[in-house]
C-alpha positions in Angstrom: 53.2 -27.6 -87.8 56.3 -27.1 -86.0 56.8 -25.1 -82.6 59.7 -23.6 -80.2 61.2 -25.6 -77.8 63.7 -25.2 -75.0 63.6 -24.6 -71.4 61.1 -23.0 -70.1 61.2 -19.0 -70.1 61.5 -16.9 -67.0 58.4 -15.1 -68.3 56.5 -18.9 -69.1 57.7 -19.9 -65.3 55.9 -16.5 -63.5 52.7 -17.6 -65.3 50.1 -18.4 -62.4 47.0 -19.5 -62.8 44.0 -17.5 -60.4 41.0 -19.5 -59.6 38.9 -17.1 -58.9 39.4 -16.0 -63.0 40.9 -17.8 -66.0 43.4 -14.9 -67.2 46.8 -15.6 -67.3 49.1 -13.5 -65.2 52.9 -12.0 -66.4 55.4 -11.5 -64.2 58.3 -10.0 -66.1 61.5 -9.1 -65.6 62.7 -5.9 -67.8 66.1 -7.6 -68.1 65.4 -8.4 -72.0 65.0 -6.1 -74.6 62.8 -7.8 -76.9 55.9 -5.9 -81.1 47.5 -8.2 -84.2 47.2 -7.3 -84.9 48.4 -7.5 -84.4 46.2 -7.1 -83.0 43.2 -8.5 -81.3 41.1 -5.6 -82.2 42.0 -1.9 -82.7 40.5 0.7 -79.6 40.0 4.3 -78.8 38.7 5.3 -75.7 37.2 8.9 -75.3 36.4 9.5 -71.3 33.7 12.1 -70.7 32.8 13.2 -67.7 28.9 13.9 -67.2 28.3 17.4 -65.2 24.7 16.0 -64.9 26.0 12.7 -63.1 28.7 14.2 -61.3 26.2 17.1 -59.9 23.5 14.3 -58.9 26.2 12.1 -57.4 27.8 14.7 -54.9 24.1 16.0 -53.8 22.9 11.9 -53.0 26.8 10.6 -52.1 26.4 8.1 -54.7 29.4 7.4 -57.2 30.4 9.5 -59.7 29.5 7.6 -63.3 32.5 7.9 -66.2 31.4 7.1 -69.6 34.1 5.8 -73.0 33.6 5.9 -76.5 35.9 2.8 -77.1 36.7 2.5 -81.2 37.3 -1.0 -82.3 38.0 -2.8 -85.8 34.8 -4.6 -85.3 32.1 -5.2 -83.7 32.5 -8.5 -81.8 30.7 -10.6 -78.2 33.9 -9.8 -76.7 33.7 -6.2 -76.9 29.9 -6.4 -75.9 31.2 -8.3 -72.7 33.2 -5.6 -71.4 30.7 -3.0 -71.9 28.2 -4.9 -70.0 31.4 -6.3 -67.2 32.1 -2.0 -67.0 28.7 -1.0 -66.8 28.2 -2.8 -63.6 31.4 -1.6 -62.3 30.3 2.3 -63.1 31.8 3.1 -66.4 29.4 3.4 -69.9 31.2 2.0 -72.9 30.2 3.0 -76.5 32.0 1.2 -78.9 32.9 3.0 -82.6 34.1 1.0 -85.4 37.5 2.3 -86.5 39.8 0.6 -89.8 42.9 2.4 -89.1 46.2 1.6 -87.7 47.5 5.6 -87.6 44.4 7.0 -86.6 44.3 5.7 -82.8 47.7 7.2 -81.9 47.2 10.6 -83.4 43.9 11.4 -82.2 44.8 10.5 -79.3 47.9 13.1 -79.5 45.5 16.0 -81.4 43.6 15.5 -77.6 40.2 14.4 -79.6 40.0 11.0 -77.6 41.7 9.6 -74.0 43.3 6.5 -74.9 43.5 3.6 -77.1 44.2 -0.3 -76.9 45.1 -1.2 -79.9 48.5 -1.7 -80.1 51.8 -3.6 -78.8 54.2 -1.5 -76.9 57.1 -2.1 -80.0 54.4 -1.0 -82.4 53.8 2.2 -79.5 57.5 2.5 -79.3 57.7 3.1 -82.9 55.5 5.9 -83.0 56.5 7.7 -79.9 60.0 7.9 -81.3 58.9 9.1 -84.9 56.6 11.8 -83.7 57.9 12.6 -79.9 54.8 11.6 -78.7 53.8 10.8 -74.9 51.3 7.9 -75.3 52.2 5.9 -72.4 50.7 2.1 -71.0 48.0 2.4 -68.1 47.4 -1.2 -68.1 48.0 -4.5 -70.4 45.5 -6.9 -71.9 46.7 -9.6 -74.7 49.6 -10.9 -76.9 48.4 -12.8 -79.9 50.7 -15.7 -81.3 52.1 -15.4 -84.8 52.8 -18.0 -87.1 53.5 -18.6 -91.1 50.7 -20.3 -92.7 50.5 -21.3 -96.3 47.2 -22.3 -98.3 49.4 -25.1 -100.1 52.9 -26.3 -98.4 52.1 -28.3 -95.5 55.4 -27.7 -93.8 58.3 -24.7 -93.7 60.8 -27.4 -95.9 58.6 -27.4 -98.6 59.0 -23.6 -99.0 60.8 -23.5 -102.5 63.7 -21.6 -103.4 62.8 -18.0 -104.4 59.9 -18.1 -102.7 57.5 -15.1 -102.1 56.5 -14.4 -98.2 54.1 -11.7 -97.5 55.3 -10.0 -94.3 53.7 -6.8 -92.6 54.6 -3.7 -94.1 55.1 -1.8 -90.8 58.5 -1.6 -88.9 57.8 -3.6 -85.8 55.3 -6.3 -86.9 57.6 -6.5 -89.8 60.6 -7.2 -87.6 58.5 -9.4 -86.0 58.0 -11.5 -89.0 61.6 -11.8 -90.4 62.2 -13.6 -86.6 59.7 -15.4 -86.7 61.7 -16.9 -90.4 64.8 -16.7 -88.5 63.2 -19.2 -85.6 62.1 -21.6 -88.3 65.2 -22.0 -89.7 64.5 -20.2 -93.4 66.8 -16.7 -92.8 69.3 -15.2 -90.4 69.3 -11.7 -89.0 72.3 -9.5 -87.9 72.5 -9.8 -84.0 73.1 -6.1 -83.9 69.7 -5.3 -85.8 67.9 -4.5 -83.0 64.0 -4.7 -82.7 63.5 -3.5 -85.7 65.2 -5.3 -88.8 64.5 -5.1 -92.2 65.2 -7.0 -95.4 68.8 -4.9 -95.4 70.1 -6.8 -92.2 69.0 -10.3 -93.3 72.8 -12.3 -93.5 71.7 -15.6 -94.7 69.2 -16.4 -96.9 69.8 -19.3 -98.5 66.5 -20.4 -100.5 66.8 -16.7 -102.1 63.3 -15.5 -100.3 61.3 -12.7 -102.0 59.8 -10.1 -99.2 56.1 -9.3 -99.9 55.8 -6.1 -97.7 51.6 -5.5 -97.1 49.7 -4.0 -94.0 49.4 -6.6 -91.7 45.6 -6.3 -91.2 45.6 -7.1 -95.5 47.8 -9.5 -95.2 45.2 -13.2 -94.1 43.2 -11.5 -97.6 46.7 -12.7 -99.4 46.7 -16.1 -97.8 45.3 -18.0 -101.0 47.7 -15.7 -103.3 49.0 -18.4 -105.5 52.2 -16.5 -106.2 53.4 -16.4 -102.4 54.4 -19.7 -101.3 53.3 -18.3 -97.1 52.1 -15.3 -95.2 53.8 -14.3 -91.8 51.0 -13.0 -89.6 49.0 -13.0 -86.4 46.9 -16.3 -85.6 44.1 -14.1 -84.4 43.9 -12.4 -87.8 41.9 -14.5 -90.2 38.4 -14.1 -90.5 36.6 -16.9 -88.6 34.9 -17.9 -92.5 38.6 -18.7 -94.0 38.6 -21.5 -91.3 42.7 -20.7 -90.9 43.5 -21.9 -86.9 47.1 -21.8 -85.4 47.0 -25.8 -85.8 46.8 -25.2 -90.0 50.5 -23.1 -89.0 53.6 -24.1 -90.7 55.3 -22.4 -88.0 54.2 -21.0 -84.7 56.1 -18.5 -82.4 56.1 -18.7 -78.6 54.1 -16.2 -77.4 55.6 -16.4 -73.7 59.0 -16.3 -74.7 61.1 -13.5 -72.8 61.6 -11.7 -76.4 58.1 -11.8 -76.6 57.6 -9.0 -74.2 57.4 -5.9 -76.6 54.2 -7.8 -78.5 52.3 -7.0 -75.5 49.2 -5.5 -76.5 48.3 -2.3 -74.3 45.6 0.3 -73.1 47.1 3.6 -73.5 47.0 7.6 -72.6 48.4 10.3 -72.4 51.1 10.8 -70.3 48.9 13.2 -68.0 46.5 11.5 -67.9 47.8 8.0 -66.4 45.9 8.7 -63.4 42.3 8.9 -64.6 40.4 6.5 -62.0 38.3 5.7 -65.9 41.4 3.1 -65.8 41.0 1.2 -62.8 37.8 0.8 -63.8 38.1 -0.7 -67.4 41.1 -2.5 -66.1 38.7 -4.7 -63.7 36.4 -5.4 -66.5 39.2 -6.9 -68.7 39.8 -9.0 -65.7 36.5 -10.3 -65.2 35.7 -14.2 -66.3 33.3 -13.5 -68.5 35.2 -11.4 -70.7 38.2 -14.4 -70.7 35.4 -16.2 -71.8 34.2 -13.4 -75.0 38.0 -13.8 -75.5 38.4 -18.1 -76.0 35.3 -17.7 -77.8 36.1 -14.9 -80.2 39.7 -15.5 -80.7 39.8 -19.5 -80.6 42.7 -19.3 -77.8 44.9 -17.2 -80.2 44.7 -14.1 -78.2 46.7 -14.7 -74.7 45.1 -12.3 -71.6 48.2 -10.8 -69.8 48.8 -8.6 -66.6 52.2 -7.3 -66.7 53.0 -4.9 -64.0 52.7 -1.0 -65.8 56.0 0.1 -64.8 57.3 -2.8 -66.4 55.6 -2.1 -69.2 57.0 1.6 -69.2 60.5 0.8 -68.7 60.2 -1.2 -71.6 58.8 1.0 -73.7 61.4 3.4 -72.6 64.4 0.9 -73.9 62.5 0.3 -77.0 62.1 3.6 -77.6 65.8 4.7 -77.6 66.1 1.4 -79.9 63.3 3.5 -82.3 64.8 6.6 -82.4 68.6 4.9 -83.2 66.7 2.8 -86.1 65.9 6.1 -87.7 
């Protein structure tokens, strides 16, 4: 397995350490412009207000009690965990299986849920620009290291010529995946491509590489494919039954890299509704040290927790949105 090295990033120098919690803190500098899958896991998060609550609340002075209906790919500990960390802190959680990677985004446009977390803020960026959407970071929670894994090369120079690569099928996590080729030595990409590259602005590609263009989600079910000679995914993506771990990698990317930034994975809302104190709330329970811990365990260390300061986050978002729009 090979991985990056160099100096140390500005990003990788901010990271601190809390005792008091084990989650890794970001503090970034919006100098760079830099996309689970992807993902961790996919969430929508519905906020209802209950007149019941709010009418027994104001006559005894207690609190006022917010309830979510948070969608997710799967049901998992870790989403359990922060149900049971937000109960506690006044906020009800009901978690709803959703397989979709459109679905979060437009419902939450169409007004039929209040926010989602499933997505990085290139992947976000994306879809603002194509739809003129609003959907705008309240807080951030993970970035997942990618990697290209292969069920039989053990290393990126045994990659034949002509060989097939199964890359996500999606603008950003497919950009994503041609640098992640680029770092290992097996491609080069125009330096005026942007964030968003595609198989049009590769310049060099000297083993003659075949692009396999799937969903990204699909993509650890074409790992034992024995016409592609790898797959270019998230680490966090196999199932925990194909026994695939960043360490089987050919290739690994570095996750706290500066250009790493846009892979930040968000909770998001409407623009209006930034301010709903539901936020704060769900925020402090991705924080707690027993959901780091649902994290380790579910994700095997794949999944990173980040806290990157939200108007950071929006100013980026705002770059790579103009960098959307001009990529058509």
């Amino acid at each position: 397995m090979t991985e990056p090295t160099g100096a140390p990033s500005d990003l990788r120098s901010a990271l601190a350490a809390d005792s008091r919690r084990t989650k890794t803190v970001w503090s970034i500098a919006i100098g760079v412009v830099a996309v689970g899958a992807i993902v961790g896991c996919v969430v929508l998060a519905t906020n209802v207000w209950a007149p019941k609550d709010a009418t027994k609340a104001a006559a005894t002075g207690a609190p006022e009690r917010l309830s979510v209906r948070i969608a997710t790919a799967d049901d998992s500990a870790y989403q359990d965990t922060i149900a049971e960390v937000a109960a506690e802190k006044g906020l009800d959680v009901e978690w709803v299986n959703v397989d979709d990677w459109v679905l979060p985004n437009t419902e939450l446009v169409a007004g039929t849920v209040d926010a989602n977390a499933f997505q990085h803020i290139l992947y976000l960026s994306a879809f603002n620009a194509e739809t003129d959407a609003d959907i705008t970071p309240v807080f951030s929670t993970v970035i997942t290291q990618w990697g290209i894994f292969s069920a039989t090369l053990d290393d990126v120079a045994d990659i034949p010529e002509g060989g097939r690569i199964a890359i996500p099928d999606d603008p950003s996590n497919g950009g994503r995946a041609l640098f992640i080729l680029e770092a290992a030595g097996l491609l080069a990409v125009a330096d005026d491509a942007g964030e968003f590259p595609t198989a049009d602005d590769i310049t060099s590609n000297p083993l003659g590489l075949e692009f396999v263009e799937v969903g990204a989600r699909t993509i650890p079910q074409q790992f034992d494919d024995p016409s592609l000679s790898a797959v270019v995914v998230g680490t966090s993506y196999f199932e925990p039954s194909q026994g695939v771990t960043k360490e089987d990698a050919l290739f690994l990317d570095d996750p706290l890299a500066d250009a790493s930034l846009p892979y930040v994975n968000v909770v998001a809302t409407r623009a209006d509704d930034v301010d709903d104190p539901a936020w704060d709330i769900l925020a402090e329970a991705y924080a707690d040290p027993r959901v780091d811990t649902a994290r380790e365990e579910e994700f095997f260390g794949n999944s990173i927790a980040v806290d990157v300061d939200v108007e950071k986050l929006r100013a980026k978002l705002a770059e790579l949105e103009e960098l959307a729009a001009e990529n058509g």
